[in-house]
C-alpha positions in Angstrom: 0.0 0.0 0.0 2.5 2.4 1.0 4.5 2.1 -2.3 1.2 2.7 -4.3 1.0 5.9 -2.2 4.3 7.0 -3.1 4.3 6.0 -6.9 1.0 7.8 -6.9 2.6 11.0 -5.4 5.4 10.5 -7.6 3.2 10.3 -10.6 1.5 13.3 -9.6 4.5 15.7 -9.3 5.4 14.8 -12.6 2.2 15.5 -13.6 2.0 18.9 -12.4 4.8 20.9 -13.8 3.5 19.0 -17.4 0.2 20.9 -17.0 1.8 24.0 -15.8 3.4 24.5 -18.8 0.8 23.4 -21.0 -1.8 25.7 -19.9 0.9 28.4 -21.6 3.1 26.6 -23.9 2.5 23.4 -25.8 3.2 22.2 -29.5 0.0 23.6 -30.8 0.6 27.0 -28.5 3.7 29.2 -28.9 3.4 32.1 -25.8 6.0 35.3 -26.8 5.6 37.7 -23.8 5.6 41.3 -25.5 5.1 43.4 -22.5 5.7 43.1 -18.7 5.8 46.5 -17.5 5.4 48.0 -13.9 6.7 51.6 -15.2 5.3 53.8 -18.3 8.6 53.9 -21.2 8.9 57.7 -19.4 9.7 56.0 -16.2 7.0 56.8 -14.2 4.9 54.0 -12.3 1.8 52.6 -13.6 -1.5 53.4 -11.5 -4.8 52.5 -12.6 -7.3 55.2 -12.2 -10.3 54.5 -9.5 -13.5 53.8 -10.6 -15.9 50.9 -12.5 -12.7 49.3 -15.0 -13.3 49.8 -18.6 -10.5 48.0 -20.7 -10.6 49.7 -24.6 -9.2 48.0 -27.4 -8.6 49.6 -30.2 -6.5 49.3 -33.8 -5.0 52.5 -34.6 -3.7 53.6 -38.0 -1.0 56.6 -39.2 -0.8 57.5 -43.1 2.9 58.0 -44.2 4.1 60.7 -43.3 0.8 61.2 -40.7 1.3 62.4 -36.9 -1.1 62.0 -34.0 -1.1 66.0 -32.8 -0.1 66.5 -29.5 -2.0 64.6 -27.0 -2.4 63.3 -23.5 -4.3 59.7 -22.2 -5.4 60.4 -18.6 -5.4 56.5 -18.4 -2.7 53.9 -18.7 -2.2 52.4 -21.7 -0.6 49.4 -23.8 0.2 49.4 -27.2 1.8 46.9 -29.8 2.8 48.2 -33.2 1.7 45.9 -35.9 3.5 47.7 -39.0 5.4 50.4 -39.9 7.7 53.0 -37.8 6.4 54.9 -34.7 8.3 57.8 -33.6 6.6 58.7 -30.1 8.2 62.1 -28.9 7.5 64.4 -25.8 7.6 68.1 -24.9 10.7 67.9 -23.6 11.8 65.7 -26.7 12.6 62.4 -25.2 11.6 60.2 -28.2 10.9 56.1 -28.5 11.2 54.8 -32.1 9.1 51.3 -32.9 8.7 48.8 -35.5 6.8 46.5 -35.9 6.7 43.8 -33.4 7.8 46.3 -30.8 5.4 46.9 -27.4 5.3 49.7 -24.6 3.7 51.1 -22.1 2.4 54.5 -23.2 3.1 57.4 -20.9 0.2 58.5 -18.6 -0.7 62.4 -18.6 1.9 63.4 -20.9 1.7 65.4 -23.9 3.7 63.7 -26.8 3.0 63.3 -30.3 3.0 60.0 -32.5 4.3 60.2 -36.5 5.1 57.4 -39.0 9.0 57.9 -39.8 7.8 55.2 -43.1 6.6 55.1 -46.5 4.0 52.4 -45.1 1.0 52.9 -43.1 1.9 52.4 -38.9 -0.9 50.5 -37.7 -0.8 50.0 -33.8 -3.0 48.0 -31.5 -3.8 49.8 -28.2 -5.3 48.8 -25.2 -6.9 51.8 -22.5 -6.8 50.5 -18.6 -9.7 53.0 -17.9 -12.9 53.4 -16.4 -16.3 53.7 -17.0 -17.2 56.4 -19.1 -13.7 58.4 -19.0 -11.6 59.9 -22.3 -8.8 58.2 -23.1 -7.3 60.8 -25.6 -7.2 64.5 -24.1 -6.1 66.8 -27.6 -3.6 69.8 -26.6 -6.3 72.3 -27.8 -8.3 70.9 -25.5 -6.1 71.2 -22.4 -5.5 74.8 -23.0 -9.1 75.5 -23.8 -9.9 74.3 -20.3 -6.7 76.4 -18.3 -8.1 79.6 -17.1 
């Protein structure tokens, strides 16, 4: 009995690491990690804004040549550039170049401008940690119409 216990225990330690790793990685399912961050590419930490969670996916496309006009997201953001070259720059012109394949964590509150460096269209997909009801793109203009 006692050595059916312990082949059984045996058999089930073996087990679990197998079905740890499937449940992310297995001959039918390749896992490439793109992003892992705890800080915005700026440096700052990521905080999620309080409130009901809205998460917002959204494909995002620049014409050659095309820029984004200065902007700010009041919520953290994750984006993965699917094609083409992404030049992000800020006010104080700290830049981030990406191609395609390339991930980051956007920078939270802080003006910067997006352009395609290419001759091909950038297409980006971005995801909006947000909440319920809240912009996730504040335009320059708008920031200034709103200062006193």
């Amino acid at each position: 009995m006692k050595l059916k216990h312990k082949l059984i225990g045996v058999a089930v330690c073996l087990w679990m690491p197998y079905v740890a790793f499937a449940l992310d990685q297995s001959p039918m399912v390749n896992v490439t990690q793109v992003l892992k961050a705890t800080k915005s590419w700026d440096g700052r930490p990521i905080t999620y804004p309080p409130g009901e969670a809205e998460v917002t996916g959204l494909v995002v496309e620049v014409a050659p040549g095309g820029e984004t006009g200065w902007h700010l997201h009041p919520v953290p953001s994750f984006a993965m550039v699917l094609s083409g070259t992404l030049e992000v720059v800020l006010k104080d012109g700290r830049a981030k170049r990406l191609q395609a394949g390339d991930a980051l964590a956007e920078v939270v509150d802080t003006l910067h401008n997006g352009r395609n460096l290419g001759n091909v269209p950038v297409r980006l997909i971005v995801f909006y940690a947000g909440t319920s009801g809240q912009s996730l793109s504040v335009k320059q203009s708008e920031i200034k119409a709103a200062t006193p």
